[in-house]
N, CA, C and O atoms as CSV, one atom per row, in Angstrom:
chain,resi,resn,atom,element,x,y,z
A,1,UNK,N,N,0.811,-1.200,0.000
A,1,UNK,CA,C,0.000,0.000,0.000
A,1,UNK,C,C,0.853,1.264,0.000
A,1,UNK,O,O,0.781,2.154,-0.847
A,2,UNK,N,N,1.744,1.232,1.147
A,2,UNK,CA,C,2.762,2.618,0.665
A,2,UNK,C,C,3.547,2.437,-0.359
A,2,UNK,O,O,4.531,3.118,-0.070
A,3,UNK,N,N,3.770,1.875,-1.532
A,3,UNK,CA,C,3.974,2.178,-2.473
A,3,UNK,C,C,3.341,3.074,-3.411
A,3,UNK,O,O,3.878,3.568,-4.402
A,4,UNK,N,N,1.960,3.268,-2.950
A,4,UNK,CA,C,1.020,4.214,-3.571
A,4,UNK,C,C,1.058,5.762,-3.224
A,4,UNK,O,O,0.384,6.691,-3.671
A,5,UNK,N,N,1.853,5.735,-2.483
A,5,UNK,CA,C,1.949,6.720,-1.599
A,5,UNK,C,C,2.854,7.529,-0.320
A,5,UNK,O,O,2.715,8.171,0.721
A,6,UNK,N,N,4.238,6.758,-1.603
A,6,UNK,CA,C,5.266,7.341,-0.484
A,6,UNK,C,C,5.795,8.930,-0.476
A,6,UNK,O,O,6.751,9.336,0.185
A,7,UNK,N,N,5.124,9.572,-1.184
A,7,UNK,CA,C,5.581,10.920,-0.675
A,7,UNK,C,C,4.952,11.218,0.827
A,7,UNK,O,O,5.531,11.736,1.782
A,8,UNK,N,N,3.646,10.752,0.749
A,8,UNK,CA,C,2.592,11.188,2.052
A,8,UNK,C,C,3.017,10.396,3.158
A,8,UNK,O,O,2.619,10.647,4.296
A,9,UNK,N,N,3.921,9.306,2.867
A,9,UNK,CA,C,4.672,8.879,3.994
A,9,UNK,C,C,5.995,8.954,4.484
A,9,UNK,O,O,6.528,8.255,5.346
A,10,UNK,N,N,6.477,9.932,3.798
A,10,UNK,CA,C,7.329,10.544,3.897
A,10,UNK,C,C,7.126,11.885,4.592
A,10,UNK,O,O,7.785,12.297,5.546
A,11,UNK,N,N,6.449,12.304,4.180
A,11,UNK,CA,C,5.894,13.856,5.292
A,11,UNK,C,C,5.181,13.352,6.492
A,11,UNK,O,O,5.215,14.067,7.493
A,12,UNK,N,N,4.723,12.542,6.526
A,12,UNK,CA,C,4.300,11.992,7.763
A,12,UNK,C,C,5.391,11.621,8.709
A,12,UNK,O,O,5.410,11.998,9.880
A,13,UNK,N,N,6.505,10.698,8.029
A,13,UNK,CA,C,7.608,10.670,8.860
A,13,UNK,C,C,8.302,11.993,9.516
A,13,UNK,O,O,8.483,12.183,10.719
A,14,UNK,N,N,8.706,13.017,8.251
A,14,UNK,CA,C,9.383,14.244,8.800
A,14,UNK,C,C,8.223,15.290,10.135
A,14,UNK,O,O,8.695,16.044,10.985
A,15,UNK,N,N,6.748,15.017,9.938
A,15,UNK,CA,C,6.185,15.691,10.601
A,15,UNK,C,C,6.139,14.669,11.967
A,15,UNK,O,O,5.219,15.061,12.684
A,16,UNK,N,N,6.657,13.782,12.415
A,16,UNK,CA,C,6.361,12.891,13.644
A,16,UNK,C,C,8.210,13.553,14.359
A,16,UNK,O,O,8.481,14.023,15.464
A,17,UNK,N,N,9.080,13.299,13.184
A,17,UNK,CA,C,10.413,14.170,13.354
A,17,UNK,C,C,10.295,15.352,14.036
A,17,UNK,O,O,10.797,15.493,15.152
A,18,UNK,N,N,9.592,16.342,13.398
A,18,UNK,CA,C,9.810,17.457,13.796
A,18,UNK,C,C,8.815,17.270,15.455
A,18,UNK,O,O,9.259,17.863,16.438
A,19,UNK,N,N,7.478,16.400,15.593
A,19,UNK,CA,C,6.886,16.675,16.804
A,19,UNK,C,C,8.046,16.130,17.840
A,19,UNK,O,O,8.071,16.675,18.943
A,20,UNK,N,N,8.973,15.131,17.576
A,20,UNK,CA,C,9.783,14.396,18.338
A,20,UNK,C,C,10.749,15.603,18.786
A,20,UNK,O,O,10.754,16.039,19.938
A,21,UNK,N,N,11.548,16.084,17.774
A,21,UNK,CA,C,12.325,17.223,17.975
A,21,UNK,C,C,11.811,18.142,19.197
A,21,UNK,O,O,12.611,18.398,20.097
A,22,UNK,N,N,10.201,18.755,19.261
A,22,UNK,CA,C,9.710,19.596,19.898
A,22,UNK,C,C,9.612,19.262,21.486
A,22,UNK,O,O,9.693,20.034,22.441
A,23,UNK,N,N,9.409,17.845,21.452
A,23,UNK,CA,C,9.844,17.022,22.778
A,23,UNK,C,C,10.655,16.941,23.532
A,23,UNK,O,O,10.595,17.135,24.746
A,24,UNK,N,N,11.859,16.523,22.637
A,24,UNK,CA,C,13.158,16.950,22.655
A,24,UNK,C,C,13.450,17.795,23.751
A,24,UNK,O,O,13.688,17.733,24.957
A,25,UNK,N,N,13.280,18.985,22.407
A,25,UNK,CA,C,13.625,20.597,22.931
A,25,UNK,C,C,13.040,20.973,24.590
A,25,UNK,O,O,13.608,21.656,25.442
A,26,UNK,N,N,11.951,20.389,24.659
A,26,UNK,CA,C,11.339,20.726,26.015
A,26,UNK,C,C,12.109,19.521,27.507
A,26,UNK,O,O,12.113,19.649,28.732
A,27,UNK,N,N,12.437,18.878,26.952
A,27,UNK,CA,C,13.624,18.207,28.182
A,27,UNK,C,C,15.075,18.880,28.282
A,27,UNK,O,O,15.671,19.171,29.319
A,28,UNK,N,N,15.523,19.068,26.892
A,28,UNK,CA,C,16.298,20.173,27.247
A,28,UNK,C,C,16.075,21.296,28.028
A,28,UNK,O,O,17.032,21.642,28.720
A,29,UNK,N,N,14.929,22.040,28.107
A,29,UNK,CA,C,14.902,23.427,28.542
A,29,UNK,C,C,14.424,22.947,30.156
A,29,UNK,O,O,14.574,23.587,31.197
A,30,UNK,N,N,13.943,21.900,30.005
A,30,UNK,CA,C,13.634,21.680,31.461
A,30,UNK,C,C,15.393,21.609,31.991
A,30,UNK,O,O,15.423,22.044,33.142
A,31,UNK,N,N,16.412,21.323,31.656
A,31,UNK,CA,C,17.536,20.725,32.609
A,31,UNK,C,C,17.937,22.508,32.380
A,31,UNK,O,O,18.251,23.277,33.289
A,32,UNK,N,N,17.833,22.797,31.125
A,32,UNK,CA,C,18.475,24.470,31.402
A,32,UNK,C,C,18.365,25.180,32.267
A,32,UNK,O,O,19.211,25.717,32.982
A,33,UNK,N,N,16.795,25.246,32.247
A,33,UNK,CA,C,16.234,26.128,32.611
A,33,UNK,C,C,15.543,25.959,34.344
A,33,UNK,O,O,14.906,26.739,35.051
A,34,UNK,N,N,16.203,24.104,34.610
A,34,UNK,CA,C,15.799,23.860,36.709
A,34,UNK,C,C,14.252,24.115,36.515
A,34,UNK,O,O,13.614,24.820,37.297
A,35,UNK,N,N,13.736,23.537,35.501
A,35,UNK,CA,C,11.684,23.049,35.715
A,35,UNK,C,C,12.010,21.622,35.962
A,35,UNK,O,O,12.660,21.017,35.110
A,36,UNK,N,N,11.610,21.011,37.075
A,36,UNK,CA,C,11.035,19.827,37.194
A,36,UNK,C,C,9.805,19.218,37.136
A,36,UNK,O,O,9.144,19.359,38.165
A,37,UNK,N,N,9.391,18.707,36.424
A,37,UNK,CA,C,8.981,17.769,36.085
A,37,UNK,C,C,8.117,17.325,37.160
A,37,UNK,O,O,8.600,16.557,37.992
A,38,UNK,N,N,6.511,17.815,37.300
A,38,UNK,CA,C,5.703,17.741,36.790
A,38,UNK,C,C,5.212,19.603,36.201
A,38,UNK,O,O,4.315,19.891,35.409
A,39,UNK,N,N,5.999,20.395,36.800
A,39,UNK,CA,C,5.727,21.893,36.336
A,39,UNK,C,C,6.173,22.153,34.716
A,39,UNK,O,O,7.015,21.743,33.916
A,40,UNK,N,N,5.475,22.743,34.752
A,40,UNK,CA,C,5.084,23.758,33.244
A,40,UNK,C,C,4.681,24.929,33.226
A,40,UNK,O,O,3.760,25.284,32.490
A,41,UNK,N,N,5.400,25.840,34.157
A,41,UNK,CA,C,5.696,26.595,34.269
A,41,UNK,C,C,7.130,27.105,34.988
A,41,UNK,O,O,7.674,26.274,35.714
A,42,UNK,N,N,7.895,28.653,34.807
A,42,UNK,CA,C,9.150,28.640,35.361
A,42,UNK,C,C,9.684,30.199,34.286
A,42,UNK,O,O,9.219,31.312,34.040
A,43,UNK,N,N,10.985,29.339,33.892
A,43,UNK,CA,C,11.794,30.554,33.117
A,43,UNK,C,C,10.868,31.080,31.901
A,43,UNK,O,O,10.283,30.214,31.251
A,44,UNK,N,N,10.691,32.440,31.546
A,44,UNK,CA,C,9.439,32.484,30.151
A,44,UNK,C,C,10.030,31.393,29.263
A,44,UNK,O,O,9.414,30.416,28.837
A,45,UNK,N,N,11.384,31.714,29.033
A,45,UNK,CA,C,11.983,30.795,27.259
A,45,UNK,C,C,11.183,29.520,27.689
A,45,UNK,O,O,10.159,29.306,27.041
A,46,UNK,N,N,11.565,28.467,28.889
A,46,UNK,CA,C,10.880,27.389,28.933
A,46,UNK,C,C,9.414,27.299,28.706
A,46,UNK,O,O,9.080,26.356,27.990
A,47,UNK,N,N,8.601,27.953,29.087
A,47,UNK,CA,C,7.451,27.882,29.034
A,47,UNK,C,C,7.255,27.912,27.429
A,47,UNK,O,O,6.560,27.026,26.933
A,48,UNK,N,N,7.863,28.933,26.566
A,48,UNK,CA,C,7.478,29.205,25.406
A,48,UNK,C,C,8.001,27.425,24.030
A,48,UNK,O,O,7.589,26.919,22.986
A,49,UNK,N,N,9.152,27.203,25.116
A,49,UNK,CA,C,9.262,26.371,24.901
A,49,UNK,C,C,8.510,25.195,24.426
A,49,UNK,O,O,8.360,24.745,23.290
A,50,UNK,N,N,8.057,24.792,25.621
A,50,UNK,CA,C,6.838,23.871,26.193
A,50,UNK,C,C,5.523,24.070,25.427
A,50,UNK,O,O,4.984,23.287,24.646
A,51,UNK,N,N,5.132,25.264,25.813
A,51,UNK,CA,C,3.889,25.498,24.204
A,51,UNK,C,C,3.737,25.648,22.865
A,51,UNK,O,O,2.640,25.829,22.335
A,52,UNK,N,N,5.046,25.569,22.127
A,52,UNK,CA,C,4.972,25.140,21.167
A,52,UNK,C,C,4.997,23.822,21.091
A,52,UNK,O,O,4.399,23.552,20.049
A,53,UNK,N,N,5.507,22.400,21.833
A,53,UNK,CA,C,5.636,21.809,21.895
A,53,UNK,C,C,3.900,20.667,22.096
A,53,UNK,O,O,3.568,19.528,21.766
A,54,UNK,N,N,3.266,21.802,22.789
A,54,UNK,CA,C,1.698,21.516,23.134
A,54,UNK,C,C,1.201,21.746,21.939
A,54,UNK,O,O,0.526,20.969,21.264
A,55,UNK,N,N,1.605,23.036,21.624
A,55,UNK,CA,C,0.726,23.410,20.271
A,55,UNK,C,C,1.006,22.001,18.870
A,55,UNK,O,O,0.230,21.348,18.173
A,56,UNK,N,N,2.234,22.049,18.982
A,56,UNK,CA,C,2.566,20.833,18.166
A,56,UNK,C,C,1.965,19.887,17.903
A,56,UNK,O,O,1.908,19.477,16.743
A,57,UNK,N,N,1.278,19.211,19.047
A,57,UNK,CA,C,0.802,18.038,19.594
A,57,UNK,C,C,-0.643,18.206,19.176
A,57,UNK,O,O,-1.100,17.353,18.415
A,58,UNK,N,N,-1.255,18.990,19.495
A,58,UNK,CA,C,-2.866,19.760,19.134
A,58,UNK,C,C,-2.995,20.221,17.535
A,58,UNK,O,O,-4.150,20.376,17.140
A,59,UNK,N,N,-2.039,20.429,16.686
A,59,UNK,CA,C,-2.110,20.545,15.225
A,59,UNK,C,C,-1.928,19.465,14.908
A,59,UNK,O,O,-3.014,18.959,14.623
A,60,UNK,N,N,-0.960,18.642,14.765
A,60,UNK,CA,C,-0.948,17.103,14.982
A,60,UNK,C,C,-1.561,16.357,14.577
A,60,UNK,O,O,-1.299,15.779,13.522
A,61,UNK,N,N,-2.947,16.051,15.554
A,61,UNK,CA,C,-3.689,15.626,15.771
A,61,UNK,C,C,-4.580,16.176,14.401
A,61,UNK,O,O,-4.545,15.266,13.572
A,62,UNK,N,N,-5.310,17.263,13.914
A,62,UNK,CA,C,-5.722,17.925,12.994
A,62,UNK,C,C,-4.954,17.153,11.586
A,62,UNK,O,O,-5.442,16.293,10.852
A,63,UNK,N,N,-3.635,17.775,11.519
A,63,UNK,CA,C,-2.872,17.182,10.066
A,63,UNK,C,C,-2.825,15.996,9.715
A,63,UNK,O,O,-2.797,15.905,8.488
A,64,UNK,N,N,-2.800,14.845,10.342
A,64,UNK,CA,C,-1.957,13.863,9.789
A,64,UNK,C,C,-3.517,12.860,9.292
A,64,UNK,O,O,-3.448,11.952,8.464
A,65,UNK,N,N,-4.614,13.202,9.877
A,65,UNK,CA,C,-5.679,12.636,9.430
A,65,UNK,C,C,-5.987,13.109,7.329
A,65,UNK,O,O,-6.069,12.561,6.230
A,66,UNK,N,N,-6.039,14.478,7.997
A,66,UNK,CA,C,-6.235,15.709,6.967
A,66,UNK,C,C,-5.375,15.374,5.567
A,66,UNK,O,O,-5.692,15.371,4.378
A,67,UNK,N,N,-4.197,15.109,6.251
A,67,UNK,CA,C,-2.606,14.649,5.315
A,67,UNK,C,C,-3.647,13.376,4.313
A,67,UNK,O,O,-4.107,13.542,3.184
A,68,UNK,N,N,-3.769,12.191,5.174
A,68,UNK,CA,C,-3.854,11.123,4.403
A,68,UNK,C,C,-5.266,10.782,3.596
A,68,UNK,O,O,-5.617,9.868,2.850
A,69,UNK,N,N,-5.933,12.048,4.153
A,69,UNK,CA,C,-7.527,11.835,3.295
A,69,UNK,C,C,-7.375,12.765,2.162
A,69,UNK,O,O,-8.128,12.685,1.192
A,70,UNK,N,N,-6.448,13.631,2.237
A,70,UNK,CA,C,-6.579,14.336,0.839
A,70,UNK,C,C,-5.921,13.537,0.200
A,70,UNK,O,O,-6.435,13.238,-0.878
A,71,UNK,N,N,-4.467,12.808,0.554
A,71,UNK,CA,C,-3.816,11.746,-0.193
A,71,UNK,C,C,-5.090,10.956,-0.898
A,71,UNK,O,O,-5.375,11.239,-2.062
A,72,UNK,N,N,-5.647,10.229,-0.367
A,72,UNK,CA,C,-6.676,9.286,-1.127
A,72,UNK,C,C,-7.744,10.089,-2.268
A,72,UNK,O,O,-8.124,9.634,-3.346
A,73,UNK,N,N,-8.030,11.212,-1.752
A,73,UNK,CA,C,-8.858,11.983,-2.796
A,73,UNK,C,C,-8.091,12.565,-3.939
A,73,UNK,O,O,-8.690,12.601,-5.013
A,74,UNK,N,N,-6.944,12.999,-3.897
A,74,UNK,CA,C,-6.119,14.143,-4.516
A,74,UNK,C,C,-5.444,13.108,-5.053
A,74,UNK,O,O,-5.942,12.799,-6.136
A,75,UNK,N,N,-4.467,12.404,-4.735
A,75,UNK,CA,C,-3.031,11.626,-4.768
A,75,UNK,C,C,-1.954,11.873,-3.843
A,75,UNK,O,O,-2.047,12.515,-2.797
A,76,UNK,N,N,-1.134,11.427,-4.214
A,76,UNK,CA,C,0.458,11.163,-3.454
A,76,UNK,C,C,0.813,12.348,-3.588
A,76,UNK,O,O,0.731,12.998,-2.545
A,77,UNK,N,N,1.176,12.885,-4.462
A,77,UNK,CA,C,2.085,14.123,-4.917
A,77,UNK,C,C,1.535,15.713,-4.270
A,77,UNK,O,O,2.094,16.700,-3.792
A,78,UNK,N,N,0.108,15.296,-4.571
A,78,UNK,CA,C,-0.354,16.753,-4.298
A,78,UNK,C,C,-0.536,16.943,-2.789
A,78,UNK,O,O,-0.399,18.001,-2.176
A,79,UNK,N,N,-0.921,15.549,-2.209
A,79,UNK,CA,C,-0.657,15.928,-0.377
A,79,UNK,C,C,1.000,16.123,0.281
A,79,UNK,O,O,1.452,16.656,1.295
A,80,UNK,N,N,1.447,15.568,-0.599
A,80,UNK,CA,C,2.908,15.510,-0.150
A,80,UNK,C,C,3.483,17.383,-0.383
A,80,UNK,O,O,4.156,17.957,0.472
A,81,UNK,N,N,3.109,17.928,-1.460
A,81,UNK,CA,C,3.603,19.084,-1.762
A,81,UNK,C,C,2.553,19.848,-0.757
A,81,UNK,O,O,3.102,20.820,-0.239
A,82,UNK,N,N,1.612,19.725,-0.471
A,82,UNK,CA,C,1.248,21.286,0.587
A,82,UNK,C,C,1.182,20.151,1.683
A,82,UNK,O,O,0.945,20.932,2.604
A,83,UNK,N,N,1.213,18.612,2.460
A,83,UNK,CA,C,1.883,18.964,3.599
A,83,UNK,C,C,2.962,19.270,4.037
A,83,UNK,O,O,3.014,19.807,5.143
A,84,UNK,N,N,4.425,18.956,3.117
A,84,UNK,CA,C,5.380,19.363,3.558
A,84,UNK,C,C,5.130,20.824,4.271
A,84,UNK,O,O,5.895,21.347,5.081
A,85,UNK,N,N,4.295,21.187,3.948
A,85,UNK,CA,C,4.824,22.906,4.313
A,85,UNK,C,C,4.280,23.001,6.357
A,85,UNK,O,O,4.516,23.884,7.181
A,86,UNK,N,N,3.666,21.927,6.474
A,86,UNK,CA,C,2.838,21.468,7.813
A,86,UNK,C,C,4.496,21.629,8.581
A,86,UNK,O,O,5.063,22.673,8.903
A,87,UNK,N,N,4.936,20.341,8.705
A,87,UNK,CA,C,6.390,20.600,9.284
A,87,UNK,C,C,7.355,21.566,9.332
A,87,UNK,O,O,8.037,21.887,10.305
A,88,UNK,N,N,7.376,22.092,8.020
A,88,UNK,CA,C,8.610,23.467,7.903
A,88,UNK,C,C,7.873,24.652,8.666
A,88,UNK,O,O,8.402,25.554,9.317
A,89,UNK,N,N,6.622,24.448,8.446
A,89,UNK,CA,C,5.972,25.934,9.482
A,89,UNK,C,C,6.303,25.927,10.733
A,89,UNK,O,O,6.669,26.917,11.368
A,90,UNK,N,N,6.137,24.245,11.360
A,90,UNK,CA,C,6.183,24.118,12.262
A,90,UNK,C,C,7.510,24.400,13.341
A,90,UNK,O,O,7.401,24.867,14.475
A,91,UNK,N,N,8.755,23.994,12.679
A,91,UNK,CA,C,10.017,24.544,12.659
A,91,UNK,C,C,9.820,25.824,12.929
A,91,UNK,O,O,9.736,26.268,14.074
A,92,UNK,N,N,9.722,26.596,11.737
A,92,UNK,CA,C,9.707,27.473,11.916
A,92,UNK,C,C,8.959,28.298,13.440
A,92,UNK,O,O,9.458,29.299,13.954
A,93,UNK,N,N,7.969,27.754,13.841
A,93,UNK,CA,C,7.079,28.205,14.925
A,93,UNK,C,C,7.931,28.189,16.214
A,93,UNK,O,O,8.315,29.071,16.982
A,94,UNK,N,N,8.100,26.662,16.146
A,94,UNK,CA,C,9.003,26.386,17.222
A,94,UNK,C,C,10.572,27.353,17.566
A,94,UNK,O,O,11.242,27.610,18.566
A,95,UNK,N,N,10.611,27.553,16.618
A,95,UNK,CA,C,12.429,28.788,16.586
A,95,UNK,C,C,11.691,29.685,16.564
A,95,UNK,O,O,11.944,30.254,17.626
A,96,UNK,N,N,10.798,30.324,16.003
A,96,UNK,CA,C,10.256,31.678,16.587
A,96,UNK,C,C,9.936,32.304,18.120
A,96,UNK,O,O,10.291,33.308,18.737
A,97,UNK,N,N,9.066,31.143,18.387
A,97,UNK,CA,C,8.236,31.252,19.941
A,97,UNK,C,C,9.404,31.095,20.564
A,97,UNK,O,O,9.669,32.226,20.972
A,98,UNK,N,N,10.278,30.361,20.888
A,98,UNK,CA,C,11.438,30.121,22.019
A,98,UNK,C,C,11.950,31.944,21.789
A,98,UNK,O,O,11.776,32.721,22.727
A,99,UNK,N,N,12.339,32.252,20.951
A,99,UNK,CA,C,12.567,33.975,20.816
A,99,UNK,C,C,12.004,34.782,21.664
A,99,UNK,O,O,12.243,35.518,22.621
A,100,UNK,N,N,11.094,34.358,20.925
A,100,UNK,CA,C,9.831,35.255,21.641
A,100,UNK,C,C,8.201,35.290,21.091
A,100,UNK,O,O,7.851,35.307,19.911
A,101,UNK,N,N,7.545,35.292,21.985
A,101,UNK,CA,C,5.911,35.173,21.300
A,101,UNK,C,C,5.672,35.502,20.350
A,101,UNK,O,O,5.147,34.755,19.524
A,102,UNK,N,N,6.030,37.005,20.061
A,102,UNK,CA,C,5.554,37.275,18.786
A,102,UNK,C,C,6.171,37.222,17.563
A,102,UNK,O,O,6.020,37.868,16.526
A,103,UNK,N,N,6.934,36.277,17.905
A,103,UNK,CA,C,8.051,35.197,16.411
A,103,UNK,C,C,7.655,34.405,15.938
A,103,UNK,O,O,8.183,33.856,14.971
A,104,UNK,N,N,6.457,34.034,16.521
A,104,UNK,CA,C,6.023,32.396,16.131
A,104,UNK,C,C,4.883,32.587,15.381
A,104,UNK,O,O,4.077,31.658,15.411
A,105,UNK,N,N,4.480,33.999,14.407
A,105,UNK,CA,C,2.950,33.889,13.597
A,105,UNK,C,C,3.238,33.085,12.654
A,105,UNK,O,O,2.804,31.939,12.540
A,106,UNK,N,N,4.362,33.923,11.560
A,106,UNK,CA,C,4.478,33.441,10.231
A,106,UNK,C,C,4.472,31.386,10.468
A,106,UNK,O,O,3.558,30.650,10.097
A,107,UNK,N,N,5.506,31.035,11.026
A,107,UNK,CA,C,5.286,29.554,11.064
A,107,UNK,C,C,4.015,29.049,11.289
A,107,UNK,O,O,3.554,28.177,10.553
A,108,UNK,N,N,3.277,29.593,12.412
A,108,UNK,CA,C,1.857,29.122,12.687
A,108,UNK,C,C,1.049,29.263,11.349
A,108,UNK,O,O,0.658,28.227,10.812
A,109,UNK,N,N,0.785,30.429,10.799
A,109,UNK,CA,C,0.282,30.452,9.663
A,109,UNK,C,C,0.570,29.578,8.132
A,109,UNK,O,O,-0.226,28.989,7.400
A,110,UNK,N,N,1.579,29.719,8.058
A,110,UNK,CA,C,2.409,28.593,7.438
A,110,UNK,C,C,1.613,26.541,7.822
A,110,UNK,O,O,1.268,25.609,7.096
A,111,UNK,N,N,1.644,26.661,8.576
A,111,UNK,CA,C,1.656,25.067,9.326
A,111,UNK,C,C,-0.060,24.588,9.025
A,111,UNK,O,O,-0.535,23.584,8.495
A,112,UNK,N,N,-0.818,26.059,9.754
A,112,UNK,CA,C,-2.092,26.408,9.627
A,112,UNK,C,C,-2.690,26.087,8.389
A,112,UNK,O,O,-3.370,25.096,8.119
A,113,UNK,N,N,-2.373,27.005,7.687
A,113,UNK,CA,C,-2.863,27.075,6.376
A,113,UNK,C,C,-2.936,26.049,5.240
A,113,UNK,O,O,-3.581,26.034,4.191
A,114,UNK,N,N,-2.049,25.185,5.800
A,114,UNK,CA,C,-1.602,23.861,5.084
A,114,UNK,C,C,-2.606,23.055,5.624
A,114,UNK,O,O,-3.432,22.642,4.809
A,115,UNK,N,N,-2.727,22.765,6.649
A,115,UNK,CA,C,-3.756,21.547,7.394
A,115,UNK,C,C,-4.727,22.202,7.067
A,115,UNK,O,O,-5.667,21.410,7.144
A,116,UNK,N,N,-5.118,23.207,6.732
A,116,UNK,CA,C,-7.264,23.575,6.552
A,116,UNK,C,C,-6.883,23.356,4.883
A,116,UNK,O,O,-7.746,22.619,4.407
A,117,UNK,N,N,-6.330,23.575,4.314
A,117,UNK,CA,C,-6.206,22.989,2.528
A,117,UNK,C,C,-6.252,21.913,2.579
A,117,UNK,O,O,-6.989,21.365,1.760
A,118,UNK,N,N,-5.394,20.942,3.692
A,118,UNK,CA,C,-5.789,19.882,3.380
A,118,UNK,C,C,-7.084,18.951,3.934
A,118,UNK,O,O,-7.626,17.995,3.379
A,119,UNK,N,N,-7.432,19.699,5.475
A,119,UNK,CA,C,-8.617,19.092,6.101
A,119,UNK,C,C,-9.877,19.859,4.816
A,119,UNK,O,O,-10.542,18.960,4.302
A,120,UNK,N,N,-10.152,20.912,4.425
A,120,UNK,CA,C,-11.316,21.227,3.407
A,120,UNK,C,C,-11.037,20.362,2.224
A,120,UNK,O,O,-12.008,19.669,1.918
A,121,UNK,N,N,-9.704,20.169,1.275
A,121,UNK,CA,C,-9.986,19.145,0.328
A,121,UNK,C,C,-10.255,18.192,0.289
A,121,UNK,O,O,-10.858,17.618,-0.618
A,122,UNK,N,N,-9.770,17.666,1.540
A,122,UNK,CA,C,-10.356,15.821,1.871
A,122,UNK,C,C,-12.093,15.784,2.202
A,122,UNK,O,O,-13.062,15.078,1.923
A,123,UNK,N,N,-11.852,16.737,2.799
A,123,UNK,CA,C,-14.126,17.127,2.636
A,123,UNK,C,C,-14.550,17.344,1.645
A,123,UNK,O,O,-15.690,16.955,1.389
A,124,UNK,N,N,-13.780,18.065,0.685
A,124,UNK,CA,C,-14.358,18.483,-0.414
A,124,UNK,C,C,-14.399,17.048,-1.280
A,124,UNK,O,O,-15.437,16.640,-1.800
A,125,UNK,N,N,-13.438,16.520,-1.337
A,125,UNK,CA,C,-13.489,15.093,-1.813
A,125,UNK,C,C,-14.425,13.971,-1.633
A,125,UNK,O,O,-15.271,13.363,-2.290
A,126,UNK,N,N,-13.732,13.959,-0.071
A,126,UNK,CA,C,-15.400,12.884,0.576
A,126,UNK,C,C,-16.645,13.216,-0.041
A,126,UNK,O,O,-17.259,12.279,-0.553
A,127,UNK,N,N,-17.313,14.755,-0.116
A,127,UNK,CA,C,-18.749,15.002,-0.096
A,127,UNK,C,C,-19.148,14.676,-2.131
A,127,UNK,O,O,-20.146,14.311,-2.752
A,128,UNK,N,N,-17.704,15.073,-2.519
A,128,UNK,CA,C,-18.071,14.662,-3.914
A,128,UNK,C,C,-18.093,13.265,-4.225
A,128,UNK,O,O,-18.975,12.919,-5.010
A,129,UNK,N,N,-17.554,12.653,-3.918
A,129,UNK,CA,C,-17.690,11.505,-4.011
A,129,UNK,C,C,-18.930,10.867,-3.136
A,129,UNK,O,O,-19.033,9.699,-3.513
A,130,UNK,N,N,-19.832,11.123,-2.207
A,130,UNK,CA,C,-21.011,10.896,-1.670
A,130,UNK,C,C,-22.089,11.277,-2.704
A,130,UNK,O,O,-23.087,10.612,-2.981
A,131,UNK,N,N,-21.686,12.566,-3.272
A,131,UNK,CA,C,-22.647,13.495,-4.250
A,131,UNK,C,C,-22.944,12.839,-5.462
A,131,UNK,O,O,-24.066,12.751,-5.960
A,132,UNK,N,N,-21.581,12.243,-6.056
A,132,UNK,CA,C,-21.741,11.598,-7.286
A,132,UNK,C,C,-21.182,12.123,-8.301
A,132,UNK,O,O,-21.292,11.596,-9.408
């Protein structure tokens, strides 16, 4: 079956990468930054840390459904080219927000904008294909 469809499993891999990375990053900032563990809250950078790392987790959840239903409606190629942009936003978000709050739009928007293209085309797909 993933032969049908290894670009979309390929962005799926780099987007589980980048949530892993965001994980990562937040055990790091916990030893930097003296948060133990069960707090989530402390130094700002950590915190900002930490919520992108949440936020990560909560888009996530949204994309990777979104990712593989437009795959089936659309194809391989065309989910693979606007989700990649899901992960690189996300990057991007994550190096913004640790900055500072108001670093982290463009990536959000970026990341954003990709998962509702792809959560509305996979609807748009489903309902046509219900429609006839």
């Amino acid at each position: 079956m993933l032969e049908s469809v290894p670009y979309t499993a390929l962005v799926t891999i780099l987007a589980l990468l980048v949530y892993a990375w965001t994980s990562l990053r937040v055990g790091s900032a916990r030893s930097r930054f003296k948060v133990e563990a069960p707090a989530i809250t402390g130094h700002p950078e950590f915190e900002r840390i930490h919520r992108a790392q949440v936020n990560t987790t909560e888009q996530l959840i949204l994309f990777l459904p979104a990712l593989w239903l437009f795959a089936l409606q659309f194809g391989d190629s065309w989910a693979a080219m606007i989700g990649v942009l899901w992960p690189v936003g996300r990057v991007i978000y994550a190096l913004g927000y640790a900055k500072a709050a108001e670093k982290r739009h463009i990536g959000f928007a970026i990341g954003s904008v990709a998962g509702i293209i792809l959560l509305l085309g996979a609807l748009f797909g489903v309902l046509r294909g219900l429609l006839g």
